[in-house]
Structure formats: C-alpha cells, structure tokens
N, C-alpha and C positions, 0 to 999 in steps of 0.2 A: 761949393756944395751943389751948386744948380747944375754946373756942367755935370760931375759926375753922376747928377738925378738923369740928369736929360739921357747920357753918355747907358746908363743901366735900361731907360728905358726904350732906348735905339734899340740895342742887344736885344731885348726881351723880345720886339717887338719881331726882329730878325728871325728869331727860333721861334715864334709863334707863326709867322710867316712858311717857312720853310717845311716845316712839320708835315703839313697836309701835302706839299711836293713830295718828300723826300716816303710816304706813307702810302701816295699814290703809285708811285714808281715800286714801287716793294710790290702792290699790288697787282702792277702789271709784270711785272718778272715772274711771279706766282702763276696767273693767269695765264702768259706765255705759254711758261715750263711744263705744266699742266696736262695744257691740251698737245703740246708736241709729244709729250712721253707717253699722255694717253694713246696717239695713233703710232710710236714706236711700238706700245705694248700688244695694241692689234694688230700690226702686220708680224712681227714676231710669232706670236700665238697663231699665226694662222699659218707660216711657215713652216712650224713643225721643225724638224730634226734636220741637221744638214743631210741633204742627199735626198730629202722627202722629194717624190714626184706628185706632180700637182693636175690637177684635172680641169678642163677649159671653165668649168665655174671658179675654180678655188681662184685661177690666173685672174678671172675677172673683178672676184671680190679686191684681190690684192690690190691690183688697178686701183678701185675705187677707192680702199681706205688711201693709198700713197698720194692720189692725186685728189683726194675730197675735198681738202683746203687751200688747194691752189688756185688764186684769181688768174683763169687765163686769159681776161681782157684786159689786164694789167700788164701782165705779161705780152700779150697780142704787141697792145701798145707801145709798148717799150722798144718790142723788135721791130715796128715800122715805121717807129718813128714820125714827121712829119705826115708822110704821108698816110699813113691813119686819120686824122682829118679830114683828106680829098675824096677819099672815096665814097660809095654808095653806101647805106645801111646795108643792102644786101649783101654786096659784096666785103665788108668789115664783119659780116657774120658766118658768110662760106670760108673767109681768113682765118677768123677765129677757130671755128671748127676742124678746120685742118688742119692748125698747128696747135692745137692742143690732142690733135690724134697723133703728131709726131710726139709729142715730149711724153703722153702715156704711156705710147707703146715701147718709148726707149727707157721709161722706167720701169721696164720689168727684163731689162738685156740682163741685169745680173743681180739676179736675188740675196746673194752672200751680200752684197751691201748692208742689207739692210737686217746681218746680223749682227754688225758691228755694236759694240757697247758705246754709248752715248755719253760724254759730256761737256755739261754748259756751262763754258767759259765767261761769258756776257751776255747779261741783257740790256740793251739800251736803246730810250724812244722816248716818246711821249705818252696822252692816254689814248692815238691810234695811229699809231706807227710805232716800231722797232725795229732794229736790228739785233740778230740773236746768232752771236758765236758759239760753234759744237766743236769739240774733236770725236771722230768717230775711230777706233779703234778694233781692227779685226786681223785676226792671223797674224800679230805683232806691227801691223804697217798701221801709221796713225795718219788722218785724213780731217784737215780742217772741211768742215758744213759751216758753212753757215747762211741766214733766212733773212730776206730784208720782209717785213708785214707789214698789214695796216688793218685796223678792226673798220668797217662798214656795217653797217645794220645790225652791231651788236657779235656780230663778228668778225675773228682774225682769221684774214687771209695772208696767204705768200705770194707776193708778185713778184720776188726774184729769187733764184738761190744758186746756192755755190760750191765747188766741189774742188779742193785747191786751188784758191780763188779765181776759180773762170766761171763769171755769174752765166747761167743759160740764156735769160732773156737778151742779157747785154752780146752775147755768143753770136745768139741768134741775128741780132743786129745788126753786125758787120756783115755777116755773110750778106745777110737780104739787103743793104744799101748799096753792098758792092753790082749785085744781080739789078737790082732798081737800077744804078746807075747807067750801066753796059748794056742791060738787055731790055727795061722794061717792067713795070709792073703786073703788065698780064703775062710774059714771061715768066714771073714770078709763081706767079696764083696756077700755069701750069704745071709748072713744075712740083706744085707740091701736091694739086691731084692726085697726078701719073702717081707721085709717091703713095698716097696715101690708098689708089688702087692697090698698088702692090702689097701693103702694109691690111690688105682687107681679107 
C-alpha cells in the first residue's frame, strides 16, 4: 500500500513538474511563429504583385523589415570565428558593418523568394534559444528555411539561417578562415571594403 502511495505520488509530482516545461515551450513556439509571420506578412504587403517595380525607398524599406531581426554580431562572430576575439574594438566594428552590408544587399538578389508560402515544421529551444524549421514553397519548388535564434533583451534574434541547409554565417566561415589562413586578416578586411565600395 506505501509503495503504490509513494509510486502515485512520484507520477504526480512528475506531471506537475513537467507542466510548466511543456507550457513554456508551447509559449515560445507561439511567440516564435508570431513574430516570423508577422515580418513574412510585412515584406509580402510591401511586395505587391509579382512583377511589381519598386522604387529606391520601397528597396530600402524591404531591407529593413528582412534584415530587422538579424543579430549580425552573432552572425559576425560566428564567421570569424577565433579570431574575433583578437582583434580591436574598432576594427570588430568596421567587420561588422561590412559584412552585414554584404548579406543586406544580397537579400534583396531575389525578391520572388520571399513570396513563397511558409510553413512551420518545428520549433525547438529553450526560453532563449531556438531552432525553427520552414518549408518555403513557391512556383511548385519546396525549399527547406530554417532559423537558428536566441531572445536577448527581451528579444529574438537570428544569428544563423539556412536555405537547403547551407547555414550563411557557417558559409561564411569557411570562406573567411580559408582567406585568414593563405592571405591574412587584413587581407581580409580589404577585400570586403573594395566589395562593399562596389556594392555602394
């Protein structure tokens, strides 16, 4: 009789336990979903019609809602790896800025992306991290997205994502450790100047 006492009130204690996990997470899946579909729905609406021609504000806005919640010092970081550490403040911030001028401007190379129909396969994380599986779906071709996040200050950010799984930040990383290797780091940081003059 004791054991099965004990035995009911393990279990109990188990689902009482778990509850507030399992309530949390529902919470942050919500929360995710939310705010991704919210900025789906704003660049959509702002796209208009296919074939719509867009005017140097309209491009700019687009910019800003696609990349509004990307941590690109997460991102930074990720593509230099070690050496992010080494270097200056100042120069970890002309980095920054430079290669978050590359991944801008290369998300707007093709607009139709992002009238693909969205959906979400998985959410899974904690209460500030995630990972968030998409199938995007356009002109009959389907295309795994998906978002690696982390909430800071009350907010989620994407510090990586993916586009049949070749993550950008991690993309980015081979290339630039290959260059850091062979050529140098200020070879580096030129290199992405020169680009980002061209890109101006």
């Amino acid at each position: 009789m004791f054991v099965k006492r004990y035995i009911s009130l393990h279990v109990l204690a188990i689902l009482f336990m778990s509850s507030p996990i399992t309530a949390q997470s529902s919470f942050i899946q919500t929360e995710v979903q939310t705010l991704l579909e919210t900025r789906d729905q704003q660049i959509k609406q702002l796209l208009g019609a296919e074939g719509s021609e867009y005017s140097d504000q309209q491009r700019s806005q687009l910019k800003d809602i696609v990349n509004g919640i990307i941590d690109f010092d997460a991102m930074a970081k990720t593509a230099l790896e070690s050496t992010y550490d080494t270097i200056s403040v100042e120069t970890r911030d002309e980095f920054i800025r430079l290669f978050s001028s590359i991944i801008r401007d290369q998300s707007l190379v093709n607009l139709d992306i992002y009238r693909a129909v969205i959906t979400y396969e998985t959410i899974n994380g904690s209460f500030d991290s995630t990972f968030v599986q998409t199938i995007a779906e356009w002109d009959n071709i389907r295309t795994p997205v998906h978002y690696k996040m982390k909430k800071e200050s009350g907010e989620w950010k994407i510090t990586d994502m993916s586009i049949d799984d070749v993550f950008t930040a991690e993309s980015y990383n081979r290339q630039f450790q290959r260059i850091i290797a062979s050529r140098g780091f200020n070879y580096l940081m030129d290199t992405l100047r020169k680009r980002a003059e061209r890109n101006s």
